[in-house]
C-alpha positions, 0 to 999 in steps of 0.5 A, spaced: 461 517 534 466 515 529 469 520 527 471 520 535 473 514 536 477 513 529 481 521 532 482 517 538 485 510 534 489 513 530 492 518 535 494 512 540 496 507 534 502 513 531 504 513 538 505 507 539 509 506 532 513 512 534 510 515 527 511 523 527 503 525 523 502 532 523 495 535 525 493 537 517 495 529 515 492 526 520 485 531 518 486 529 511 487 521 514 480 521 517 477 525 511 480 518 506 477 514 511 469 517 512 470 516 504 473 509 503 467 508 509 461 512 505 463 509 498 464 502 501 457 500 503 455 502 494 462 500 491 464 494 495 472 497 496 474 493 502 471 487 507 472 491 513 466 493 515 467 495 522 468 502 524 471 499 530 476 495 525 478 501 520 483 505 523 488 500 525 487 494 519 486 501 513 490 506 515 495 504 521 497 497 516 498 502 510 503 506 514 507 500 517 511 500 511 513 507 511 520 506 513 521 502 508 519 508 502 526 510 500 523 513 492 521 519 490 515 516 485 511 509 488 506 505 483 501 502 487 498 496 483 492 493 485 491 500 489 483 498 491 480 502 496 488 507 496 491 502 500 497 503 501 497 509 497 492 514 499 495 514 506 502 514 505 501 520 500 498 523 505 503 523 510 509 524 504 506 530 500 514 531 498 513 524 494 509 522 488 505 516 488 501 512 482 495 508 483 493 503 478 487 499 478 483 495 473 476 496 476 473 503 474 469 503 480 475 503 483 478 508 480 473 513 480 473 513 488 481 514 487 480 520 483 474 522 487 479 522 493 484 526 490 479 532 489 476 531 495 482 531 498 487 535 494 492 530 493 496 534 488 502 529 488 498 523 486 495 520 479 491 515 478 491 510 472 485 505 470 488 500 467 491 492 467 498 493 469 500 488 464 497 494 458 502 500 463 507 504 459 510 509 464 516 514 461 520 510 466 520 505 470 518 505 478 524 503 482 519 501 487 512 498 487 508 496 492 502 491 493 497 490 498 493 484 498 493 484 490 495 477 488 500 472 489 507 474 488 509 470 482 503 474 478 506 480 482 513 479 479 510 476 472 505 482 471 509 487 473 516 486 473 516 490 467 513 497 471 520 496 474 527 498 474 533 493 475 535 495 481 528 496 483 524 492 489 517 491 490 514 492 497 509 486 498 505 487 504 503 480 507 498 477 513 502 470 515 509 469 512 507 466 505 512 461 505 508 457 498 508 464 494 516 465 496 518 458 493 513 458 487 517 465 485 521 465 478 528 463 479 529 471 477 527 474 483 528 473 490 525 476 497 531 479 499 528 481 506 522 480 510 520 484 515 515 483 520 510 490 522 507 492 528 500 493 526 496 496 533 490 493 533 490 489 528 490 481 529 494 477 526 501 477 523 503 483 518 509 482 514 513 486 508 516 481 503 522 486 500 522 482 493 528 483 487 531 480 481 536 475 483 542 477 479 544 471 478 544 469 485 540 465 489 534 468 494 536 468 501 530 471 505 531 474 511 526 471 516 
């Protein structure tokens, strides 16, 4: 019964937000969710419980901040459950994607996936972010549901490059976390995202260092 009602949900939820997902991608997306849903009752991967739930606050939120997605190698930090990592590596198989997490059971879902799934464009990697040496710097970094954005800033800056931004996914507007950011960093722009079905608000907090000038969000 799920898996109809998750085809149906995740069919109407593309349409709406006028996201092209091919046949094979959207196959594969339903594939991730019945794992994320089987491995969550042992290892505690996320708070959606509700079959109901899962299509618009898992995959349909993690796509919301595709347009947004302009480097051919992301990191997601904190990546959990694969969210937003798995999804968009799913629908974006011409980019690579790095998923970091410092909690090994985590991790062993995101490998477990990768098998499972056939994810050839994605790594995963256990271990602090503050402990991460890549060869190069990300020019983006995506984090969802993850932490505060000062510890953002603080225990990843170092995993990005200068001219880099990191893509901060956010329910309300997080006024606090913005003003508790360093005066190096800025949110450069905000963008509310259209979720169907999901209550509440979504927002896409674009973060960057200042350069020597003052933030200026764009609300």
């Amino acid at each position: 019964m799920a898996q109809a009602l998750w085809q149906r949900q995740l069919q109407q939820g593309l349409a709406e937000m006028k996201l092209s997902v091919d046949e094979h991608q959207q196959k594969r997306l339903l594939a991730f969710l019945a794992l994320l849903n089987k491995w969550n009752r042992a290892y505690n991967l996320t708070a959606v419980r509700n079959e109901a739930e899962m299509v618009s606050r898992q995959l349909l939120d993690s796509l919301s901040i595709l347009p947004w997605i302009t480097t051919d190698h992301l990191l997601d930090v904190g990546a959990g459950g694969g969210l937003p990592g798995i999804p968009l590596a799913i629908v974006l198989p011409e980019k690579r994607f790095t998923l970091l997490d410092s909690n090994g059971k985590k991790t062993r879902f995101l490998n477990q996936c990768v098998l499972e799934l056939g994810l050839q464009n994605v790594s995963v990697i256990h271990g602090r972010a503050e402990d991460c040496k890549p060869e190069q710097p990300f020019h983006q970094i995506s984090s969802r549901a993850f932490t505060a954005l000062d510890n953002l800033v603080n225990w990843c800056g170092g995993l990005l490059a200068n001219n880099g931004s990191f893509l901060a996914m956010k329910g309300q507007y997080p006024d606090d976390e913005v003003a508790a950011l360093p005066a190096d960093w800025q949110v450069s722009s905000s963008h509310a995202l259209n979720v169907p079905g999901a209550g509440g608000a979504r927002h896409l907090l674009i973060v960057t260092r200042t350069e020597g000038k003052p933030g200026n969000p764009q609300r």
